[in-house]
Legacy VTK file of the C-alpha trace (Angstrom):
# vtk DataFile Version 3.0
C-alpha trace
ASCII
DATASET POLYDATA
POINTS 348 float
117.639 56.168 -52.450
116.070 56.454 -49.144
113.790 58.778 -50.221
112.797 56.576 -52.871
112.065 53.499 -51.251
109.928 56.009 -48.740
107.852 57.047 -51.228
107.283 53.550 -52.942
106.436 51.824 -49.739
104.188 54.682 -48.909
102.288 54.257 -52.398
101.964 50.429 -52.075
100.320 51.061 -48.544
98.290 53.965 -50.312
97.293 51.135 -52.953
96.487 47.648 -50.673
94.093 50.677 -48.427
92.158 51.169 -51.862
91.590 47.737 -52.639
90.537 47.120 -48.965
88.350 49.366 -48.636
86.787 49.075 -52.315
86.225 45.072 -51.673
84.460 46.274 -47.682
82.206 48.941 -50.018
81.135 46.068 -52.335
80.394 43.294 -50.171
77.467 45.633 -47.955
75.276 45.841 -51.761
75.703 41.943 -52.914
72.881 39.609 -51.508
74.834 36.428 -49.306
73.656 32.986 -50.810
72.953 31.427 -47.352
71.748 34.026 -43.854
71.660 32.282 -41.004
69.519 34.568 -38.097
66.770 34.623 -35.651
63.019 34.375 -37.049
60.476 36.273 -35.614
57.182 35.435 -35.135
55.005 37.291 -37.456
52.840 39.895 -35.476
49.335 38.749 -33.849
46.834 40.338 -36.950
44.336 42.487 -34.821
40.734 40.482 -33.841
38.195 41.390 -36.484
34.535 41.688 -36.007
31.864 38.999 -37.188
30.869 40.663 -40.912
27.114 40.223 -39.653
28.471 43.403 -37.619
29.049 45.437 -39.675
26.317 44.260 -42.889
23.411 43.481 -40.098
22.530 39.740 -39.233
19.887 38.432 -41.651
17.242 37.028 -39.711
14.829 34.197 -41.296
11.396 33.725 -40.046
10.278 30.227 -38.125
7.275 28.891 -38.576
7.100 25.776 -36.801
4.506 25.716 -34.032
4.727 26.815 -30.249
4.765 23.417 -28.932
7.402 21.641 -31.568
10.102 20.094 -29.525
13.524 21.016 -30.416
15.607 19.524 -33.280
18.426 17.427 -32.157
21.729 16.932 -33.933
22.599 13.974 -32.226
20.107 11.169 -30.862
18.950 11.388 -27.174
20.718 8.487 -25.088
19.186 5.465 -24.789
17.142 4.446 -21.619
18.710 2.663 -19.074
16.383 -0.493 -18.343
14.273 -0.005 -15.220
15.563 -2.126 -12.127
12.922 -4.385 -10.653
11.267 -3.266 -7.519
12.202 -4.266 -4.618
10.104 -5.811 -2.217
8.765 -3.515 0.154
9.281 -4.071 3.762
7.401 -2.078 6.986
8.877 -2.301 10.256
5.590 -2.769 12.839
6.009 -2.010 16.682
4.427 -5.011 17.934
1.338 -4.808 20.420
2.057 -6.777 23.375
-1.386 -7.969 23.854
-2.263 -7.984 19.788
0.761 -9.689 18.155
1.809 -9.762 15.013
0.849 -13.178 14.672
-2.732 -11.890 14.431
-1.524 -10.586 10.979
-0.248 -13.980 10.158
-3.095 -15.805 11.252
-6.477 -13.483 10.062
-4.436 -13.599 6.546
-4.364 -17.607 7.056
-8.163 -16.990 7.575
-9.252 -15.132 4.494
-7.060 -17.329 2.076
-8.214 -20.771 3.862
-12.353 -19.636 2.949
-11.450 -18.423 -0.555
-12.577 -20.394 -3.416
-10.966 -19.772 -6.930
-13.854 -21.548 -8.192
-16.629 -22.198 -5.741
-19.129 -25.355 -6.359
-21.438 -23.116 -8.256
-18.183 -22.272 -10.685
-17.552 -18.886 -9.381
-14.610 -17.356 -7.488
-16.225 -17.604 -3.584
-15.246 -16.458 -0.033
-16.568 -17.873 2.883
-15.430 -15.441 5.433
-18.125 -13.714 7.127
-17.861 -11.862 10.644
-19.999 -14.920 12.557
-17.203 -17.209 10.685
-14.225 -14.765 12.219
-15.715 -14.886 15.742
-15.837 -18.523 15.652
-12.436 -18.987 14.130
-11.158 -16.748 17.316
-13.366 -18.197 19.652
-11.828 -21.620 19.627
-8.334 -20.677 20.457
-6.721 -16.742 20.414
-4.056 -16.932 17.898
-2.188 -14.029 17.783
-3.293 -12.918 21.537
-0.837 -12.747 24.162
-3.417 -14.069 27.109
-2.020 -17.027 30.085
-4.584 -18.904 31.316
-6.789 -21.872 30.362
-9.999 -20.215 30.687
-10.591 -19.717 27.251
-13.614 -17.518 28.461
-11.750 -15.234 30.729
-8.736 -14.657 28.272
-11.332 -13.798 25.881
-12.957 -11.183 28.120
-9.783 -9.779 28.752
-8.749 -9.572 25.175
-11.688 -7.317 24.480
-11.191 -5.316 27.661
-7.640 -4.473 26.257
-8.727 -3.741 22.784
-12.085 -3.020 22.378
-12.422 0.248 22.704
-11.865 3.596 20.407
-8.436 4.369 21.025
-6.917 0.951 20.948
-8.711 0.000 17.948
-7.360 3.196 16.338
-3.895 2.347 17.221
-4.059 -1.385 16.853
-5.276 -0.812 12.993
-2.271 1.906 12.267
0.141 -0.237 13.733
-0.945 -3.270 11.558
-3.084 -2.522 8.834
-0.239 -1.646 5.979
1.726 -4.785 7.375
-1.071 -6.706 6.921
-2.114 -5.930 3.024
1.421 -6.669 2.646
1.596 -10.037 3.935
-2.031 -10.872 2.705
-1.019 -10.529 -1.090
2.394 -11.780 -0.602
1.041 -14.796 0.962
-1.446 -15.251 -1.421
1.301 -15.067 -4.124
3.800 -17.080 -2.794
2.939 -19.635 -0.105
0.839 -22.976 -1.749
-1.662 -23.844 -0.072
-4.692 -26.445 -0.540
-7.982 -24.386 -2.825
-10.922 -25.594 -3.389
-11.575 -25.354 -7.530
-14.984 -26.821 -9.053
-15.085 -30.296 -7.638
-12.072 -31.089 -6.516
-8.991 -29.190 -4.495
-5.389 -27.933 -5.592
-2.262 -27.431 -3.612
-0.690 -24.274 -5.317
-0.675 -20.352 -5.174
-3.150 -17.958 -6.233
-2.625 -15.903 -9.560
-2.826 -12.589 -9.670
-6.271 -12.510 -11.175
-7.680 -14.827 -8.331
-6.089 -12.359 -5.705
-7.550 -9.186 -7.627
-10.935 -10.979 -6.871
-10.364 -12.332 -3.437
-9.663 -8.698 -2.402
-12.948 -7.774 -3.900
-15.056 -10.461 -2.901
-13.465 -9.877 0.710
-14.085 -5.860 0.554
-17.518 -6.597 0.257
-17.569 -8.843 2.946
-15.779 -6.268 5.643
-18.461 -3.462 4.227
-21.670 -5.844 4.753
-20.103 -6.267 8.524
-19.213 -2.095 8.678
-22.796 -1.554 7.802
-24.276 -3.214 10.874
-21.837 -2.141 13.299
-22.637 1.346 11.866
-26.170 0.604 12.826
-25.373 -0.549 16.212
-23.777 2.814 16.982
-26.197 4.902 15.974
-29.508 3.024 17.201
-28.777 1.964 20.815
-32.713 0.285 20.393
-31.221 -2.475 18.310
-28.816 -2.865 21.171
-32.169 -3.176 23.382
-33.710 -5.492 21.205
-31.252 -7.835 21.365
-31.361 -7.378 25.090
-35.446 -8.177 25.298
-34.847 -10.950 23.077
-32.358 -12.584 25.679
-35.068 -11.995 28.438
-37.876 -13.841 26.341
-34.830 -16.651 25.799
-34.742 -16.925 29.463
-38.434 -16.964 29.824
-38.722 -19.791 27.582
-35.857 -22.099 29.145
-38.253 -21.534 32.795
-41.306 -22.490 30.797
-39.757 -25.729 29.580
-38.607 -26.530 32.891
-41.795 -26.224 34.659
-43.124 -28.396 32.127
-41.022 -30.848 32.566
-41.159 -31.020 36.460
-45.291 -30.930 36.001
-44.263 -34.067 33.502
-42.058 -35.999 36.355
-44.595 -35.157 38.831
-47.605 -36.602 37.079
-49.205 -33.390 37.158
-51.256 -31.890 34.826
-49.292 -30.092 32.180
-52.153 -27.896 30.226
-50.850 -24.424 32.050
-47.155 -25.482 31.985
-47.653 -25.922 28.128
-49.445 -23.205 27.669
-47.037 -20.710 28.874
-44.341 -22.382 26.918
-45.625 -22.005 23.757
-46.577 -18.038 25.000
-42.757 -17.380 25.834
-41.289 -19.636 22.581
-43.716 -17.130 20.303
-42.895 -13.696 22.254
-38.676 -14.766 21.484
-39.495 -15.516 18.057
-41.482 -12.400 17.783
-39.009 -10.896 19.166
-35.964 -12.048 16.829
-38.189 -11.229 14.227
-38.186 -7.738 15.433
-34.566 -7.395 15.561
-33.925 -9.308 12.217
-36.473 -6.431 10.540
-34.719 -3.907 11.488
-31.126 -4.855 10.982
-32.910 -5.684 7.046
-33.377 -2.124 6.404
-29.202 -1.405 6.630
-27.468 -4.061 5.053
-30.192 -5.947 3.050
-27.680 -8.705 0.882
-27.019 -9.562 4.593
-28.719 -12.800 5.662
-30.411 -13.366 8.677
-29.184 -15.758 10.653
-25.862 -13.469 10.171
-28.010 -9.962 11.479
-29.133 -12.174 13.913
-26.109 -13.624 15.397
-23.985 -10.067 15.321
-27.206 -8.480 17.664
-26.418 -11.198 20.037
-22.963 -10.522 19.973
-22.792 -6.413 20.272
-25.257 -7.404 22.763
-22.584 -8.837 25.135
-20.325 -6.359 24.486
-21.748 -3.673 25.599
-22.619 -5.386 29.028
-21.732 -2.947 31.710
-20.715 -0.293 29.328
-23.428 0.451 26.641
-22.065 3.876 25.882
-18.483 3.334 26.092
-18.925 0.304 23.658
-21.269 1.774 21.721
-19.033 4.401 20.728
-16.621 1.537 19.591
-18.404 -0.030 16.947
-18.595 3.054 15.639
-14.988 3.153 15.622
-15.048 -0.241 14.153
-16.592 0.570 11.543
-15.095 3.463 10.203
-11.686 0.946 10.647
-13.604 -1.869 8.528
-15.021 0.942 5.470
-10.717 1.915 5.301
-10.044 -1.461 5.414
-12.235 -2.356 2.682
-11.056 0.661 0.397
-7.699 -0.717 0.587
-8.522 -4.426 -0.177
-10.323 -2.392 -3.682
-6.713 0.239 -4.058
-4.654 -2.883 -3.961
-7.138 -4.975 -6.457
-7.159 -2.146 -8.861
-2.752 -1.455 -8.316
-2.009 -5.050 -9.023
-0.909 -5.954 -12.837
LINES 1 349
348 0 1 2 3 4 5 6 7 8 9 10 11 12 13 14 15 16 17 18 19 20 21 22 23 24 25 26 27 28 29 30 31 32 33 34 35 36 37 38 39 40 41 42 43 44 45 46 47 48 49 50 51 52 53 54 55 56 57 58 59 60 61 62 63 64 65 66 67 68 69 70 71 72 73 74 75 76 77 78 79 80 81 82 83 84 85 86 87 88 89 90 91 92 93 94 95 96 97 98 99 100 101 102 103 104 105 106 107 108 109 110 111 112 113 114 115 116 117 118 119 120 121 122 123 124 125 126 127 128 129 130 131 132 133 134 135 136 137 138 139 140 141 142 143 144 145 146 147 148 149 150 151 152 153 154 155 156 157 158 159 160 161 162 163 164 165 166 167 168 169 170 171 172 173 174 175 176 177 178 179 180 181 182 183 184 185 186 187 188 189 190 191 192 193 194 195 196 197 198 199 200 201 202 203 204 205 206 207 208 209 210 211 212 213 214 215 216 217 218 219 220 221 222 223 224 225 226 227 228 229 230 231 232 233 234 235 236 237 238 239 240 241 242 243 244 245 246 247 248 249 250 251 252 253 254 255 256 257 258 259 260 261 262 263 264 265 266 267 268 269 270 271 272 273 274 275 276 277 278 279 280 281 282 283 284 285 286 287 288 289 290 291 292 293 294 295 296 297 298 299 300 301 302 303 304 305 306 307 308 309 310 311 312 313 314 315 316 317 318 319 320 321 322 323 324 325 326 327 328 329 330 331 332 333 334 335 336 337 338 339 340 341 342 343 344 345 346 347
């Protein structure tokens, strides 16, 4: 019996194996409904060549001309609105003989004699170089002088200043400043005009300043041309110099007339030689007025006249030395005046 039941247990163990094992075998070939595992990313496809590469780029002709500017996809940004200017400002080292308040006041002297519309119902400027010399000779605006000789502070004024290198450095120390404040004065401060027949109180447009700077140019060229003159023909200088003489001659002649006159004597001789010396000065500033016609001919003649006299006493005691200044000044004045016609022509 124990044998037996050996043997049967032995075959059922033999059996349940089978079935195991055949259920293990048949599970690897069926396909599971649901796998749950790791994806992979797919792998990176190799980088392929442009096709142009390998079938040749086709190339298509242009045309369009040499200077053609570039077509743009997109428009070009718009332009950013220009600021206004600002006002320009010039720092000047200040003389300390020549102030700046020479600026102030020569540009006080140019707009007072400017007429927007004269009598004759043109634009007018009555600044002239005899006008200037006056203006200055009442009372030195703009000089640093001490002293109530008005005589002496003149003399020393032109001892300081009136000679090549001074006059060099006075005009590049103030000319720009000065074009600057002219205009800007002229544009902004009112001030009384005269206009036809009557006057205004107001500023000048820009129009009226384009022709004051023009009329004025002129003006500073006319005075240029004579001091030219003066510096190159020392005779003129002479002239001037004989015509003071025959001056002198006639104010003796007049005097012994007049003492023959008081004394009850007779007077034929006495008036004789008066009228001599009155027709050698007039000869004389005839002379001088002649020659000063041939440079600057629009110039008039009490005006020729009256600068002789002047360069006359300024070269006193230094003919050469002077001399060689109003050459100076004159080159000065022809800049002068080509920047009174840049700044006409640059205003709008």
């Amino acid at each position: 019996m124990k044998q037996n039941r050996t043997a049967l247990i032995l075959i059922a163990c033999a059996v349940l194996l089978a079935v195991g094992a055949f259920f293990i075998l048949n599970r690897n070939n069926e396909e599971p409904s649901a796998v749950r595992q790791e994806v992979a990313e797919p792998a990176t496809e190799p980088a392929r060549a442009p096709d142009w590469v390998d079938k040749g780029q086709e190339a298509k002709p242009d045309y369009s001309a040499s200077t053609a500017k570039p077509e743009t996809v997109t428009p070009p940004p718009a332009a950013e609105p220009e600021k206004p200017e600002e006002p320009k400002t010039i720092e000047v080292s200040e003389d300390k003989v020549v102030t700046f308040t020479f600026v102030e006041s020569l540009s006080d002297f140019l707009l007072h004699r400017f007429q927007p519309r004269g009598p004759n119902g043109k634009p007018d400027s009555l600044a002239t170089a005899v006008a200037l010399n006056r203006y200055y000779g009442r009372e030195l605006d703009g000089f640093a002088v001490s002293g109530d000789d008005i005589n002496a502070s003149r003399k020393a004024v032109y001892d300081y200043a009136f000679n090549p290198a001074m006059l060099r450095t006075l005009y590049n120390i103030y000319a720009p400043a000065f074009m600057v404040h002219l205009v800007d004065t002229a544009a902004n401060t009112e001030r009384e005009y005269t206009v036809g027949d009557t006057t205004e109180n107001r500023t000048l447009t820009t129009d009226e300043i384009k022709v004051m700077l023009r009329l004025n140019a002129r003006r500073i060229e006319r005075t240029a041309e004579v001091f030219h003159a003066f510096a190159d023909d020392p005779s003129i200088i002479e002239m001037a110099g004989k015509y003071r003489r025959a001056a002198k001659a006639v104010e003796r002649a007049n005097g012994q007339l007049q003492a023959a006159m008081a004394d009850g004597k007779a007077t034929g001789d006495a008036s004789d030689r008066l009228k001599q010396a009155i027709l050698f000065r007039e000869r004389t500033r005839a002379e001088i007025v002649t020659h000063l016609k041939q440079v600057c001919q629009s110039c008039p003649e009490s005006e020729l006249f009256y600068l002789s006299q002047w360069a006359y006493r300024r070269t006193l005691g230094q003919p050469e030395e002077k001399l060689k200044a109003f050459g100076t000044a004159a080159d000065l004045m022809d800049d002068l005046a080509g920047r009174f016609r840049a700044k006409a022509e640059e205003l709008k």
